[in-house]
Structure formats: C-alpha cells, structure tokens
N, C-alpha and C positions, 0 to 999 in steps of 0.2 A: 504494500500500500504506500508507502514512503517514497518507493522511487516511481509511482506512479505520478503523486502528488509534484516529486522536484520537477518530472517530465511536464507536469502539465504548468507548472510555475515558470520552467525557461521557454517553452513554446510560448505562453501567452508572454510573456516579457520581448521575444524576439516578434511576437508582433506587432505589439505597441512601438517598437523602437523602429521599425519597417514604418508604421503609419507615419511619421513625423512628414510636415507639411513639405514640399518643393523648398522653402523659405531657409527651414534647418539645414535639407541636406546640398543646396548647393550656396557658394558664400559668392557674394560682388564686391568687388573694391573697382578704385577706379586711381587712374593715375596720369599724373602731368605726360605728354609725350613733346618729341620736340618739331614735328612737322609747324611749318607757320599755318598763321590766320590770316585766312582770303579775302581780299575784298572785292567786291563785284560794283562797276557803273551800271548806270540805267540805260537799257536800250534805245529810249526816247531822249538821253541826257546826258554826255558822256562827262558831264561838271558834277554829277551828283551821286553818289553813293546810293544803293539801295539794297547790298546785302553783302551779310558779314557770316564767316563758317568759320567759329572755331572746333579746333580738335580735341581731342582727348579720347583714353584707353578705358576700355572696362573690360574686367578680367571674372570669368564664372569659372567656378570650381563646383566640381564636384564630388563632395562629399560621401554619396553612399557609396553603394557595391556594387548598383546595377546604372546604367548607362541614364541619362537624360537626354530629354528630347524638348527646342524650345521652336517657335515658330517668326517673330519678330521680336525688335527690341526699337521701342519707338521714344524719342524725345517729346517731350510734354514742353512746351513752351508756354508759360506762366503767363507773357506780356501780350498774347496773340489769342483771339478767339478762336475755337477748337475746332470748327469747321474750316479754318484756313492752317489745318496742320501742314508744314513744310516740310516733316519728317526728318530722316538726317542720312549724311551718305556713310555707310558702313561697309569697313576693309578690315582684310588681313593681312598680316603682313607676311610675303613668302620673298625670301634671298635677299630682304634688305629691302624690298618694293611694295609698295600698298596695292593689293590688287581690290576692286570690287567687291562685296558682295551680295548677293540677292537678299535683301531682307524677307523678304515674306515667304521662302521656301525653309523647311523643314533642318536643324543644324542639331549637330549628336554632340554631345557633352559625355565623351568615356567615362565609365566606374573611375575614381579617386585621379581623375584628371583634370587640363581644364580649355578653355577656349579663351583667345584673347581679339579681342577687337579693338580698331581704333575709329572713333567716329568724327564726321563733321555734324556741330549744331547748324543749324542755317538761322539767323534774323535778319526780319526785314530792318533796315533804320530808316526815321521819318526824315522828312525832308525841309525839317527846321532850321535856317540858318547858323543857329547856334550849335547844332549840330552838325551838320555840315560844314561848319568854317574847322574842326577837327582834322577831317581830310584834304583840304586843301592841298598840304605838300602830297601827298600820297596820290592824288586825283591830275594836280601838275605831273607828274612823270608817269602815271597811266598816259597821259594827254599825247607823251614827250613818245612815248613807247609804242603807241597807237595799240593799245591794250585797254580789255574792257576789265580784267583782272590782274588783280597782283599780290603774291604773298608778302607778308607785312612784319613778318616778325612772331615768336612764340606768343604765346596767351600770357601768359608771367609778364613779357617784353608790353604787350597791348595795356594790359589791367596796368601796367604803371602809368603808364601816360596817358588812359582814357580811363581812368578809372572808375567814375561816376555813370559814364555810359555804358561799361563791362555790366558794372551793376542793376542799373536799370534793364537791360536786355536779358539777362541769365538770372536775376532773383525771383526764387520761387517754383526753378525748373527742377525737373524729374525724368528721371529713364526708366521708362517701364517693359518688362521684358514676359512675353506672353511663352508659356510651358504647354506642352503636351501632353495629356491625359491618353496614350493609346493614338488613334486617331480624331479625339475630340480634343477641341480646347481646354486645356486645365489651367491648373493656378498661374495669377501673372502676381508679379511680385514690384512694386514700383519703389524708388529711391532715390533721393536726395541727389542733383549732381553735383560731384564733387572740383573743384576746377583749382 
C-alpha cells in the first residue's frame, strides 16, 4: 500500500509540474543590440521625417523538456491607435547577417533551448516643427545622398540626444508573443519592452 501511495504522490506531482502555464516554462529577456536606428523621409516630402525603426533583441528560452511552438511576436505600440498596428520587422541573425523572418508562420523553441530575435519597432513621428527641427542635420545629408533612409546611430547613441522624443514614442510599449496550443492558438504572454 505504501508504494502505491508514493507512486500515486510522484505521478500526481509530475503533473502538476507538467501543467505550469507557457509563462513558467519559457523565460524572455531582451537586450540592447548594436544595428543602428533608421530613419525614413516622406514620400510626399523629402524635408520631413515620418518614421523611425529602432532595434533590439529578444531572446525565448525554453525551459521544459518538451519543445515549444509560438506563432507571432507583435509590438504593441502605446502612442498609436491599435487599428493602425505597424507591427515590426523580425530577423535572425545567421553568419553575422540579419536575415528576414516570416512573423506569422509557425517557429519551434527546442526542449531547454532557445531562439533569438532581433526586431525593428516602427513609429510614425508627427510632423511638428518642433519636432522636426530634431532632424534637420540628418534630413540635410538624406537631401545631400539622394536617400529617402538612413541609419543614425544605436538606440543608446539616439535616447541621448532625443531623449524626450525616444520617450514619448516607446513609453508604455509591449511585445507580445502568441504560443501554440497543438494546432490552436494558446497562451500569448505580453511584456514590458525593455530598450
């Protein structure tokens, strides 16, 4: 009777610990990278700024024993109404090169491994003088380049010298990362981005 009892004690123990949510078993952290922040002119305007990509990494691990399976991983943008999501461009990085990757197609997360991503946020910026007079020098050597884009320097390098604009564009964002249940949507886990 006893070793029936321990039998039935570690079964139901290794179930409970099997159940724990997506949230337990796989962990996100996120991290500075050093690709620059892009800025984009206006195709109607080549004097004015109208979007700005910075980057950054986010790393999923995971923790249990059996593989994971996620679907998208989409940027919440805080400053933008939700119908005008701009979503964000998501790579990986293979030999040194950011290649593409399909957000909305299907991405395995091996037993106690992990997947690293590096992503572009996209914001719009308004078209307020005061704002705008920011890019001046960056907007003159687009002009000088005959470029509608140009890399600008790390996110670190940006938030020093626009730092109230960094703010106003990126507070109150979130990455939210939608999981696999099987072939049905399961748990999405959303979080703080860290910049």
């Amino acid at each position: 009777m006893n070793k029936f009892l321990i039998k039935f004690l570690l079964l139901s123990l290794f179930i409970l610990v099997q159940c724990k949510s997506v949230n337990h078993k796989v962990s996100i952290t996120q991290r500075k990278v050093s690709q620059k922040v892009i800025i984009r002119t206006a195709s109607d305007n080549k004097n004015s700024i109208i979007r700005i990509q910075f980057p950054n990494e986010i790393i999923l691990k995971n923790n249990s024993l059996r593989k994971r399976d996620l679907l998208t991983i989409n940027y919440i943008y805080n400053n933008i109404p939700s119908n005008r999501n701009l979503n964000l461009g998501l790579y990986t990085r293979k030999n040194g090169t950011l290649m593409r990757v399909r957000n909305n197609k299907k991405k395995i997360i091996p037993s106690k491994d992990s997947l690293n991503f590096v992503f572009y946020s996209r914001h719009f910026v308004d078209s307020t003088k005061s704002t705008q007079k920011q890019f001046k020098p960056y907007v003159e050597k687009m002009l000088g380049l005959d470029k509608d884009t140009l890399h600008i320097g790390t996110v670190s390098e940006f938030k020093q010298k626009h730092e109230e604009l960094f703010e106003k564009l990126t507070k109150g964002d979130s990455i939210s990362i939608q999981f696999l249940d099987g072939k049905k949507l399961g748990e999405r886990i959303t979080v703080p981005v860290k910049w």
